[in-house]
C-alpha positions as CSV (number, residue, x, y, z in Angstrom):
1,X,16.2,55.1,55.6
2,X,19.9,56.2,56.8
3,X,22.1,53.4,56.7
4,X,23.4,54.3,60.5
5,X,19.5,53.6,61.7
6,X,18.4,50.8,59.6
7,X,17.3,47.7,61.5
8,X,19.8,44.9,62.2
9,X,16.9,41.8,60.9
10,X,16.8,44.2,57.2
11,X,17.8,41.2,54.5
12,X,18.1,41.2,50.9
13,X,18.9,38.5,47.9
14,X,21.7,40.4,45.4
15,X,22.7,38.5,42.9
16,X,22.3,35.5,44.8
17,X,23.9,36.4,48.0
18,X,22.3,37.3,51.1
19,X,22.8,40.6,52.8
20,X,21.9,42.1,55.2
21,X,22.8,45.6,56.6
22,X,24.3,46.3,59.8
23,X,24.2,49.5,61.1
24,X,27.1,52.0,61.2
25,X,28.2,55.7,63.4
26,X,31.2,56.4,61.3
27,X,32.3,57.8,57.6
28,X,31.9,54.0,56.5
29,X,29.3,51.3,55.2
30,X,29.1,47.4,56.7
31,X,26.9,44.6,55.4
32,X,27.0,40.7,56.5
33,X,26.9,38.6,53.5
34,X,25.9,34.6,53.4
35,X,27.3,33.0,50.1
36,X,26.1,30.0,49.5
37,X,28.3,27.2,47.8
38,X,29.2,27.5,43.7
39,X,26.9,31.4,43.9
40,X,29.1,33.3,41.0
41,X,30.1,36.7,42.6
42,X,30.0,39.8,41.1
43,X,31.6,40.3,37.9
44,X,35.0,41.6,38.1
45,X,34.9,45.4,39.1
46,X,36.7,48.2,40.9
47,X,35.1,51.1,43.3
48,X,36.4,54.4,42.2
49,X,37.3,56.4,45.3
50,X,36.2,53.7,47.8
51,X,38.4,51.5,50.7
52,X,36.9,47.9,50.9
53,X,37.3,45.2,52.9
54,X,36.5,41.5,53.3
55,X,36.1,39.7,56.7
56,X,35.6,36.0,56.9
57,X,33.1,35.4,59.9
58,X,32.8,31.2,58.8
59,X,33.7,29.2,55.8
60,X,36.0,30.4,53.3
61,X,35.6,32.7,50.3
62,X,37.9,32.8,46.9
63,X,38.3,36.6,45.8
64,X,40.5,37.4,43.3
65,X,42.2,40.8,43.0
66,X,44.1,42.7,40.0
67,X,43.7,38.9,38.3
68,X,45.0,36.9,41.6
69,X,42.6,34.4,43.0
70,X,43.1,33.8,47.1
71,X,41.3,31.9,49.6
72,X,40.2,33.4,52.6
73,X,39.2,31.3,55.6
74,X,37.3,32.0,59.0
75,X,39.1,34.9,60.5
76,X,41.0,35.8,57.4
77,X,40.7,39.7,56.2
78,X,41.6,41.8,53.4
79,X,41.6,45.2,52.5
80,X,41.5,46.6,48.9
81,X,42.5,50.2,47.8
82,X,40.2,52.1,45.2
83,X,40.9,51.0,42.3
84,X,42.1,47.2,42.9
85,X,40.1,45.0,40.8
86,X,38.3,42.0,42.1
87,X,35.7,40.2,42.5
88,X,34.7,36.7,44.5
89,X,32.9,33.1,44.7
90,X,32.4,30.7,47.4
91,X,34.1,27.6,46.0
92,X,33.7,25.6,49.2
93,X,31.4,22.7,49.8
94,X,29.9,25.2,52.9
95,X,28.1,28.8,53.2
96,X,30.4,31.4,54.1
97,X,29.8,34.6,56.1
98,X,31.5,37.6,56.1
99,X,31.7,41.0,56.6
100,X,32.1,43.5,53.7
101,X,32.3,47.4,54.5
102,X,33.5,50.3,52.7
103,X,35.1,53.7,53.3
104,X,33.4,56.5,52.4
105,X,30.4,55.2,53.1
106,X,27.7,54.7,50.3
107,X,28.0,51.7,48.5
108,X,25.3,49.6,50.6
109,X,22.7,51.6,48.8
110,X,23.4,49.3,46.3
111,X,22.2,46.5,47.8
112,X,19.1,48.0,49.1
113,X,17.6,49.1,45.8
114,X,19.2,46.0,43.8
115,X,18.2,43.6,45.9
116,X,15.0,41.6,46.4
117,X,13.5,41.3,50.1
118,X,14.5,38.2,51.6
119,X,10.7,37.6,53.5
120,X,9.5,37.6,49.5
121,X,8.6,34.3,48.2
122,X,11.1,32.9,45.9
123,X,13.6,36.4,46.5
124,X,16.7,34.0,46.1
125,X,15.7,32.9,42.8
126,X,14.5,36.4,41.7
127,X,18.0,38.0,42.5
128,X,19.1,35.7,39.2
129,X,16.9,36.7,37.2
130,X,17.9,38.1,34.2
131,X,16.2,41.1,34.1
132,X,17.8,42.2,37.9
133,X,20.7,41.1,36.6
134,X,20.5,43.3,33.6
135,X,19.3,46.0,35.7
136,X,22.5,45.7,38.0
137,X,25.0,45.8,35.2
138,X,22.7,48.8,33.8
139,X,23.0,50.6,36.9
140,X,25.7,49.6,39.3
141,X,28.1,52.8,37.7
142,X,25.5,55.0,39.8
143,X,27.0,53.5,43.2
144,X,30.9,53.9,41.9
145,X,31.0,49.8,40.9
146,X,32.5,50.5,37.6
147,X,32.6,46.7,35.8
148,X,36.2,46.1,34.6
149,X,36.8,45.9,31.1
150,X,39.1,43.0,29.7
């Protein structure tokens, strides 16, 4: 389905995260997220090519970029160039929700085909397991998330 046209109530479980897409018009890609508390993020990576950036709907999120950790609290953004390092954990004792989008669009086919339906029984858990996770870090260089090396 084209990201612009996909249905508002569309949720998945990656990696222990909710998401869910929201629809877009322009040249760029825009998920909500809902991290729980203590939910490791993504390992640390950069998107080659690819603006991102974070809004903080409610709650607070730590993301650490080029090796810095920050928090970010409700109304808080931050924008990240291609290339910038980072990665991100809740760390609070409360979900957060925020916004994540991209620019050029693309990325939030990740999501969709890692990501386990959130009407499934037991999705939550099954974004953990180690086989998706295996599969992520076998396949996240197909949608420009290249894993930084130390």
């Amino acid at each position: 389905m084209n990201p612009a046209t996909q249905s508002q109530t569309e949720a998945y479980w990656v990696l222990g995260h909710r998401v869910r897409p929201l629809p877009t018009q322009g040249d760029y890609g825009l998920v909500e997220i809902l991290s729980l508390p203590d939910v490791p993020g993504p390992p640390p990576h950069v998107h080659e090519g690819v603006s991102e950036f974070f809004y903080i709907a409610e709650g607070s999120l730590d993301v650490q970029v080029d090796g810095t950790w920050q928090r970010l609290n409700a109304g808080d953004s931050l924008c990240l160039d291609p290339g910038q390092v980072h990665t991100l954990m809740n760390r609070s004792d409360a979900p957060c929700r925020w916004i994540t989008g991209w620019s050029p669009r693309g990325f939030e086919q990740f999501f969709a085909d890692m990501g386990v339906a959130a009407d499934e029984p037991g999705s939550q858990a099954a974004s953990v397991a180690p086989e998706r996770i295996q599969k992520v870090g076998a396949e996240c260089e197909r949608y420009g998330m290249i894993i930084a090396k130390d």
